[in-house]
C-alpha positions as CSV (number, residue, x, y, z in Angstrom):
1,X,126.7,115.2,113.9
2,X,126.9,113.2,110.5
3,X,127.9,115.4,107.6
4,X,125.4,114.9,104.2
5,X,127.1,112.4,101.9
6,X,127.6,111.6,98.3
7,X,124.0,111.2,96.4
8,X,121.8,113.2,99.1
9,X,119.7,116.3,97.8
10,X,121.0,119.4,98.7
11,X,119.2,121.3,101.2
12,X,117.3,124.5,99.3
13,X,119.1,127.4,101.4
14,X,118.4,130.9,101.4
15,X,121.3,133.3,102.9
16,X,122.3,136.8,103.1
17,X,125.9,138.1,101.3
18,X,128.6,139.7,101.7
19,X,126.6,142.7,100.3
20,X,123.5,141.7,102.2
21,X,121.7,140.2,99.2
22,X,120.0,136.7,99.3
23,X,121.6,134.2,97.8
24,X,119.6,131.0,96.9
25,X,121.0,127.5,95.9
26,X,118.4,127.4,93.4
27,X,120.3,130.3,91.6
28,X,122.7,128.2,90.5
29,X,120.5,125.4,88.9
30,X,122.2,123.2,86.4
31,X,125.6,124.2,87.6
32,X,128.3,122.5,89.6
33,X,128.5,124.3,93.2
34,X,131.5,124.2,95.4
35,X,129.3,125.0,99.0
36,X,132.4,125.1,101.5
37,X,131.7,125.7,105.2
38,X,135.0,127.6,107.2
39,X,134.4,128.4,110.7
40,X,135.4,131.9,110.9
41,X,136.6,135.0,108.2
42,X,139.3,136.8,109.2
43,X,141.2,133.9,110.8
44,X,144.5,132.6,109.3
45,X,143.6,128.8,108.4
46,X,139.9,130.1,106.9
47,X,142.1,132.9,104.8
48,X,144.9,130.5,103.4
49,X,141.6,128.3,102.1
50,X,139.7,130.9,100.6
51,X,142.8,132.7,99.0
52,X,143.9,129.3,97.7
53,X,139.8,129.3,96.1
54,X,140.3,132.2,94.8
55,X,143.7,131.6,93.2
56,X,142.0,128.4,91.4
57,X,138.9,130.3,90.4
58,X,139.7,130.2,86.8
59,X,140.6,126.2,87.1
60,X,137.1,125.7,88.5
61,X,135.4,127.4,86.2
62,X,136.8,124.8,83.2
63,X,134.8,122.5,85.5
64,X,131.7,124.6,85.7
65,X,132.2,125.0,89.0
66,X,130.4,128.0,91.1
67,X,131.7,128.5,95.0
68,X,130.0,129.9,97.8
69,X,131.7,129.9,101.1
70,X,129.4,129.8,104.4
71,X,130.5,130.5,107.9
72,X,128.1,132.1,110.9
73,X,130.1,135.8,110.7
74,X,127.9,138.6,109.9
75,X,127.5,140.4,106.5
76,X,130.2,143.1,107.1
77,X,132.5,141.3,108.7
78,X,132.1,139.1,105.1
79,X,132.6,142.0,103.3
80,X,135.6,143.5,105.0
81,X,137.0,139.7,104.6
82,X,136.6,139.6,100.7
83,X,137.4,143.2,100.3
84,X,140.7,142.6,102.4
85,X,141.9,139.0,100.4
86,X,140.7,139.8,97.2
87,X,137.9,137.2,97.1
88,X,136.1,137.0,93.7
89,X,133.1,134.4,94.9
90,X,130.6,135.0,97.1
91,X,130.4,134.3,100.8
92,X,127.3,133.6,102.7
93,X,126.3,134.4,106.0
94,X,124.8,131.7,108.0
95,X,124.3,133.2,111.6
96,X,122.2,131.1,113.3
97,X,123.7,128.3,112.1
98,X,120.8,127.0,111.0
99,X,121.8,125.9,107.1
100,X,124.8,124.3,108.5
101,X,122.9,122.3,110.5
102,X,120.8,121.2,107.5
103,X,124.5,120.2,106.4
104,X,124.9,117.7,109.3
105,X,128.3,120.1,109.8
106,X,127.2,121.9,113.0
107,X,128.7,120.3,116.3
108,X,131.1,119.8,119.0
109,X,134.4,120.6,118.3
110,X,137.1,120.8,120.7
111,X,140.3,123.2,120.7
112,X,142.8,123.9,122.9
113,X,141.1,122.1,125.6
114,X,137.6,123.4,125.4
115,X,134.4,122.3,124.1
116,X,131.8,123.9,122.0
117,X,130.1,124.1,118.9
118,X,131.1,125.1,115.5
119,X,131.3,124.5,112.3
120,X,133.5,122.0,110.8
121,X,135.0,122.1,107.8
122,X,133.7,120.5,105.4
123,X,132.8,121.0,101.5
124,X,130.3,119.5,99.3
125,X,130.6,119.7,95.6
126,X,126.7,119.8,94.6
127,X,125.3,119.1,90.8
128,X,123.8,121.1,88.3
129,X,120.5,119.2,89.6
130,X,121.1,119.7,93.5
131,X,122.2,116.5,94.3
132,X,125.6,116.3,96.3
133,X,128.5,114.8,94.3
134,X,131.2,114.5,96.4
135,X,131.9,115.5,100.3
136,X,135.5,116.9,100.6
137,X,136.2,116.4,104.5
138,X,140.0,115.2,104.6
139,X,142.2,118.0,103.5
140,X,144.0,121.1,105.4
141,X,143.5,124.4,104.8
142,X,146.3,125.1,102.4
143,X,145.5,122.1,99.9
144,X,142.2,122.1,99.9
145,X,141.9,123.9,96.4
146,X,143.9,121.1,95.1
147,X,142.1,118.4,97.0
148,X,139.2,120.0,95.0
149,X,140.7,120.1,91.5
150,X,142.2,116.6,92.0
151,X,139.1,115.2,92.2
152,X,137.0,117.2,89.9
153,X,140.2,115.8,87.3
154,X,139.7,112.9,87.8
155,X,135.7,112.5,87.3
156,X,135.1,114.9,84.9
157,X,134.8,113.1,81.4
C-alpha cells in the first residue's frame, strides 16, 4: 500500500451519498476538495473527526475548501451517521473499496492483535484542477481539523 502523494492527479471517482445520489469529483472542478477517508461511521474516533469537520466548516470555506468524507459503510448507515452528528458535508459511500484503492489507502491494518484490511486514514487536499496538494496522514482524530487549517494557513497567499 503507498498512499497518492503531493502533485499526483486525482483519480475521477464516481460514488453514491448519504442520500444515494452520485457524487462525482469532477463536480467540484476549480475548487479546493478536502477527500478524507475514515474507516467506519458511527464509531467514536471517525465521529470526533467528522464533528471537528463540521465545527470548522465555515473556516474551510474562507479557503474554498469543499469536504467529502469516504468510508466503505453503506448509504443508510451514512445517513443515519450525518443525521445523528449534525454533518453539513457530504459523505460518500465507497463499498467495494474500490476508490480507496485508487487512493493507494486500502490495506493491512492491524488492531488489537488481528490482521485485515481497511482503510487508513488518510486525507488529501485536491485543487481546483484535480491535482492533489497536500496528503494529511499524521494527525489523530481529534486534531485533524486543525491539522487541516494549519496548513491551509499557512500556504494560502
Amino acid at each position: 500500500m503507498s498512499p497518492l502523494k503531493a502533485g499526483d492527479i486525482a483519480p475521477k471517482f464516481s460514488l453514491p451519498d448519504q442520500d444515494g445520489e452520485q457524487v462525482n469529483l469532477s463536480d467540484f472542478q476549480g475548487q479546493r476538495v478536502l477527500v478524507y477517508f475514515y474507516p467506519k461511521a458511527m464509531t467514536p474516533g471517525c465521529t470526533v473527526q467528522a464533528c471537528g469537520l463540521r465545527d470548522s466548516k465555515d473556516q474551510l470555506k474562507r479557503y474554498g475548501v469543499e469536504v467529502l468524507g469516504i468510508s466503505t459503510d453503506k448509504p443508510e448507515k451514512l445517513s443515519r451517521f450525518a443525521e445523528k452528528e449534525l454533518l453539513d458535508f457530504t459523505l460518500l459511500s465507497d463499498e467495494d473499496h474500490r476508490v480507496c484503492e485508487q487512493f493507494g489507502i486500502w490495506g493491512e491494518k492491524t488492531f488489537m492483535g488481528k490482521t485485515y484490511d481497511g482503510i487508513h486514514r488518510i486525507s488529501f487536499l485536491i485543487n481546483g484542477e484535480g491535482v492533489i496538494e497536500h496528503v494529511f496522514d499524521d494527525f489523530k482524530t481529534s486534531n485533524h481539523h486543525e491539522i487541516v487549517l494549519d496548513w491551509l494557513k499557512q500556504h494560502t497567499s
